[in-house]
N, C-alpha and C positions, 0 to 999 in steps of 0.2 A: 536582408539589409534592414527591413521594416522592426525584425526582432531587433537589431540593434540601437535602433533610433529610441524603441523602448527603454531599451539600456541606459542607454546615456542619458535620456529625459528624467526615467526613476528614480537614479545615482547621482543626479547634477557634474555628469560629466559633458561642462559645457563649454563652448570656447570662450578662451580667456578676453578681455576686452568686453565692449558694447554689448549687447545683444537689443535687436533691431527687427520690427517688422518689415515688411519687405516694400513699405509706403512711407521707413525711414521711424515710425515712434518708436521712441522706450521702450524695451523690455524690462520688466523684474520678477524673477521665478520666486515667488514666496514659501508656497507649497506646489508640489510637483502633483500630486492629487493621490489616489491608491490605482492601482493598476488593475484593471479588468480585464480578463482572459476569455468571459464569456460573449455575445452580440451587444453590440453598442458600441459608444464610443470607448477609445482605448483608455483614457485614465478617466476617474472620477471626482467631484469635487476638487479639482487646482482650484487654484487662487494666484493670481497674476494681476501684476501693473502694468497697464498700458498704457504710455504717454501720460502716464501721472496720477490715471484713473486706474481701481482695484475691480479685478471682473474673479467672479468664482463662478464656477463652472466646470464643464467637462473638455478635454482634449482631447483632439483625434491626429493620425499621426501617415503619412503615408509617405514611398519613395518618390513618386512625383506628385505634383498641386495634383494634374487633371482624374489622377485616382479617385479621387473625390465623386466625382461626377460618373464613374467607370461603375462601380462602388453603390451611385442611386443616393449617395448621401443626403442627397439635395431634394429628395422627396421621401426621405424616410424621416419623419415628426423624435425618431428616438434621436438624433442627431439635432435638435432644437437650442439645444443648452451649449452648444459645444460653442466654447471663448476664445479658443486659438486652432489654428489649424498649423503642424510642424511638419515640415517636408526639408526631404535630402537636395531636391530639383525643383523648383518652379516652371510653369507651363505660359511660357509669352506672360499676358495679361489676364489670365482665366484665371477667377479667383472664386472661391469655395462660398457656397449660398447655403443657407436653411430652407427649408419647405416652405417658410412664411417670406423668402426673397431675403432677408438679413445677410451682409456681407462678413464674412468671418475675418480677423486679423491672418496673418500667415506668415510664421519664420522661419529662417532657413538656419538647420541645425548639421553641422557635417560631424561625422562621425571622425573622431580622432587615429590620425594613422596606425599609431600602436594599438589600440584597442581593439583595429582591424585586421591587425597582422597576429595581436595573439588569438585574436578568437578563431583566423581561420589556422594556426597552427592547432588548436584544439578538437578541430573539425578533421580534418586530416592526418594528422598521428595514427600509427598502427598499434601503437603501444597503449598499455593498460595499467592505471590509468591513464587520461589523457594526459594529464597536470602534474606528472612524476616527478618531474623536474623542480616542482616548486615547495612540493611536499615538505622535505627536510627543512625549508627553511619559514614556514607557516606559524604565528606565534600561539603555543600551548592554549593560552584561554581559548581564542578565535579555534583551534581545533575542537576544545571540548567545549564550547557553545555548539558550534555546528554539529557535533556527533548528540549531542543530549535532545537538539531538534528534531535529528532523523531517527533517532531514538521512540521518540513519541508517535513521531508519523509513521514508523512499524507500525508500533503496535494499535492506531486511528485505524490503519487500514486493516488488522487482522479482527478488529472490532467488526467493520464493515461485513467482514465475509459471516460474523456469529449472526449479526443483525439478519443475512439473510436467511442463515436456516434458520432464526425464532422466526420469519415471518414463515418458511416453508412448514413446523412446525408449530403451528398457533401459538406462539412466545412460549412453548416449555420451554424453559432454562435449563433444565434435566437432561432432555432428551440433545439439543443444540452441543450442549457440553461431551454428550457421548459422541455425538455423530463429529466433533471436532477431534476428540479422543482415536475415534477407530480411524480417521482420515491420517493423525500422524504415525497412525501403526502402521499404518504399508511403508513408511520410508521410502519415500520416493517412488514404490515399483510399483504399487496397488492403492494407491492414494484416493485417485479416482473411483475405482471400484467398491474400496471400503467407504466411504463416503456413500455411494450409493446406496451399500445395504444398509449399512446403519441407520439411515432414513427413513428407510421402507418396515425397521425393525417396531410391531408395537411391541414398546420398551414396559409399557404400565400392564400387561397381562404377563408378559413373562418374569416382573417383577411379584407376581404371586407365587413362584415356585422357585426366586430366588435363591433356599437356603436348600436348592437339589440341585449340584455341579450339574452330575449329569443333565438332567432336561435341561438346564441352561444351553451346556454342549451342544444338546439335539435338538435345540429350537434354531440358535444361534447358526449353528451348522447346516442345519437343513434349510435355512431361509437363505444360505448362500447357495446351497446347491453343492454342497460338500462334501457331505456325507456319503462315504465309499466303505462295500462291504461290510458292513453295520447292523445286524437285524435290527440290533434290540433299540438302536441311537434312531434308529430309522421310526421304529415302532415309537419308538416316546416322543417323536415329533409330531408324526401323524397322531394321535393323541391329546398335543397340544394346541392343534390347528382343530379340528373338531371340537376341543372344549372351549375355544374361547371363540369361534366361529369366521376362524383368520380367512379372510380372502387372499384370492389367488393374485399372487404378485407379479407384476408383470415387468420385465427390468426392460433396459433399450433394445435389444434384441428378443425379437418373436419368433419363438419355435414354430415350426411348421403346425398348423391347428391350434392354435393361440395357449399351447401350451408355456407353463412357468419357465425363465431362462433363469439361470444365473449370470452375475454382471461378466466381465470379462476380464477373469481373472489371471495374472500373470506365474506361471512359473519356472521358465525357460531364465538361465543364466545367471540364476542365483543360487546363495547356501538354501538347504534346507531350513535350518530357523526362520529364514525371509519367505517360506511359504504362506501364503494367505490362510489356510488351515491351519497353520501353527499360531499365525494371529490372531486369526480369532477366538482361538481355543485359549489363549492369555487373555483378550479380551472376555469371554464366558468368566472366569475364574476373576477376574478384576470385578468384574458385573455381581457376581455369588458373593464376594466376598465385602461389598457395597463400597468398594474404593472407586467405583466410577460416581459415587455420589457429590454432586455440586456443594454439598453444605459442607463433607469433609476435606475438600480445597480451598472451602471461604477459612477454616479452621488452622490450615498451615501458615505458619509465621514466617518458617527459612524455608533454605534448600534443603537441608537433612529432612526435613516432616516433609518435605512436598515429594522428594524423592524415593523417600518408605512410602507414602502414599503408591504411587505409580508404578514401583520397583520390584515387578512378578518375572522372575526368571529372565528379562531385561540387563544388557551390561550397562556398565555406568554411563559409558558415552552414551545409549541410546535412550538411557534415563533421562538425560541432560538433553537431549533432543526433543524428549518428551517435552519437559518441562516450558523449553524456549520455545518450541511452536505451537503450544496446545494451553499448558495448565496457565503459565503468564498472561498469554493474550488472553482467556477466558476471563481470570483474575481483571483486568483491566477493562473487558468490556462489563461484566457484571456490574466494576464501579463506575464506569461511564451510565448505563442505562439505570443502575439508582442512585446515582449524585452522590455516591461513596468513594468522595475523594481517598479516603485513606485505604481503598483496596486499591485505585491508580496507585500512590505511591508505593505500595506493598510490593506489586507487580513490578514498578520500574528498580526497589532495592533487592527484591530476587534477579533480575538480570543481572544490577552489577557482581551478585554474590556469586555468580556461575563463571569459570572459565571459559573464555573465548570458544567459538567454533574453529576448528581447524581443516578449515576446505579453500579450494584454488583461490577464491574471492579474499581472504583474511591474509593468506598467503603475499597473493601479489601487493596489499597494501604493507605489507610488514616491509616486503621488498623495496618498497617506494620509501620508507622510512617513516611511517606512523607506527606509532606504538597502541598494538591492541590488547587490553587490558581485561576486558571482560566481556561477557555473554551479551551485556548491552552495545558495547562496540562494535561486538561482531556481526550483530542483527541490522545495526545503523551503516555499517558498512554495505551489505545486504541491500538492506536500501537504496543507499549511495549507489550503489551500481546497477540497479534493476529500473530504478524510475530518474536517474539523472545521465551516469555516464553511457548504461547502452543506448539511450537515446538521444546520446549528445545535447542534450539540455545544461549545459555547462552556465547558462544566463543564469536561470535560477539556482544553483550550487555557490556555496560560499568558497568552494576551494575554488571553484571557476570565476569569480570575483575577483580573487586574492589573483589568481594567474593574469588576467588580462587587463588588471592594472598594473602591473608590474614595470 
């Protein structure tokens, strides 16, 4: 209930007529303030008239007055500022203090019937999405505003995940880029795993033998723990752990005597291609052949160059996998962490240049009657349903706007 009080305060979905402290002064909402999700009070700098007088300040918002008090508000100094207190119920005559004793104004805001019937229809629905119903009738702009938003917020948040291996990786950009590289090679089945090793891989010593497949093979393979029936792959590993004085790796599972594990790698229920040995053996040859190099992805223009980059015995779809979970977002974090706006836009006119994904997600919006158009659609879509509709966050979603003012 309290989420919605936010609602309707943020949006000036307010009742029509007067609005009224509960001691009978004027109200007038000027600025509603910004909304803060983290501790404190719930909006920030409003600006409201009281009885004739202009207060800016902060607003705090509960379903009953005596929350307030429940709450500790009243002795917590961050609550200082706060110029209106909005509640659904008031509590007799108990009215909301400051730590310095300051009596706070306090109005009663009811949440509008309809607003409350769509949003618990939104909550309740078994269907997918929630807001199906309203989809086909959505106006185009308002859809591609909101898709070019969750567009961005992809790829903000796939940024996040680079920023954390440069920090696991002392900021090599190099290595960060592989280890994002081998994570989208397992497709889903070894993702986790290859990510592990890629980490643990030093990349800048077996970049000295480079331009020999083999030792690539037998480094690469051997640090996974892969190498089966092999003398000689076996022998040019041990060889390359001795010349460069590689320590013993240690993955999440400890063999009996603290011996080396490999990660935990999957090959139950899949083609042979999706073996992790097959991956990695295209990853080695991508490595040899210096297309895992960061500089020759700042270098690509389109999708065709980015796609011959990447495209070692890879089908097209899985190309096009590459590209949307790995080379893009990399692309867009590289120019986020050096203020190279025009690799961000590079990055967001490569997504539009790819065709859509076509999985259950892209599916059921086509169903519901949006039109998905391309690679960036289908990733903001992605979005759309990973951090709004599975968690029923429908307030912050603009299609969930559009539904429960309807």
């Amino acid at each position: 209930m309290e989420k919605l009080l936010h609602y309707c305060w943020k949006h000036g979905i307010l009742p029509s007529g007067r609005l009224a402290t509960t001691d009978g002064k004027d109200v007038e909402i000027i600025d509603p303030g910004l909304h803060n999700t983290d501790s404190g009070p719930d909006f920030f700098n409003a600006k409201v008239r009281i009885g004739g007088e202009l207060w800016a300040g902060n607003v705090e918002m509960h379903v009953v007055s005596k929350d307030w008090f429940l709450h500790r508000h009243d002795k917590d100094e961050a609550y200082s500022n706060v110029i209106l207190h909005v509640v659904s119920r008031t509590s007799g005559d108990i009215k909301a203090v400051t730590s310095a004793g300051r009596e706070i104004p306090e109005i009663i805001l009811n949440v509008p019937a309809h607003v409350m019937e769509n949003y618990e229809e939104l909550l309740n629905t078994d269907r997918y999405p929630p807001c199906y119903r309203n989809i086909p009738h959505l106006e185009p702009l308002k859809v591609h505003s909101w898709m070019a938003s969750l567009q961005t917020e992809r790829l903000m948040q796939k940024t996040k995940a680079v920023t954390t291996y440069l920090h696991q990786l002392d900021g090599d950009w190099e290595h960060a880029y592989f280890v994002a590289l081998a994570r989208s090679f397992g497709f889903g089945s070894n993702t986790e795993a290859l990510e592990q090793w890629a980490r643990t891989l030093p990349l800048k010593a077996i970049a000295h033998h480079r331009d020999d497949l083999l030792q690539v093979e037998a480094f690469f393979l051997g640090h996974a723990g892969l190498i089966r029936d092999n003398p000689r792959m076996q022998q040019e590993y041990e060889y390359l752990c001795r010349k460069f004085s590689i320590k013993t790796i240690m993955y999440d599972t400890v063999c009996p005597g603290g011996q080396r594990c490999a990660p935990a790698w999957k090959f139950m229920r899949m083609r042979p291609q999706n073996f992790p040995d097959v991956r990695i053996r295209q990853l080695a040859r991508l490595f040899h052949e210096s297309r895992t190099s960061l500089s020759q992805l700042l270098e690509c223009r389109d999708t065709a160059s980015l796609g011959a980059l990447l495209g070692q015995g890879l089908s097209r779809s899985s190309v096009n996998l590459l590209m949307i979970n790995c080379a893009i977002p990399m692309l867009f974090a590289y120019g986020r962490g050096f203020a190279k706006e025009s690799l961000c836009e590079r990055a967001l006119d490569l997504l539009e240049e790819l065709a859509p994904e076509n999985n259950n997600i892209t599916r059921m919006w086509r169903d519901a009657g949006l039109d998905v158009r391309s690679a960036g659609d289908s990733q903001a879509l992605v979005q759309l349903k990973k951090e709004y509709c599975d968690r029923r966050d429908c307030l912050r979603c603009r299609f969930g706007y559009e539904y429960i003012n309807k």
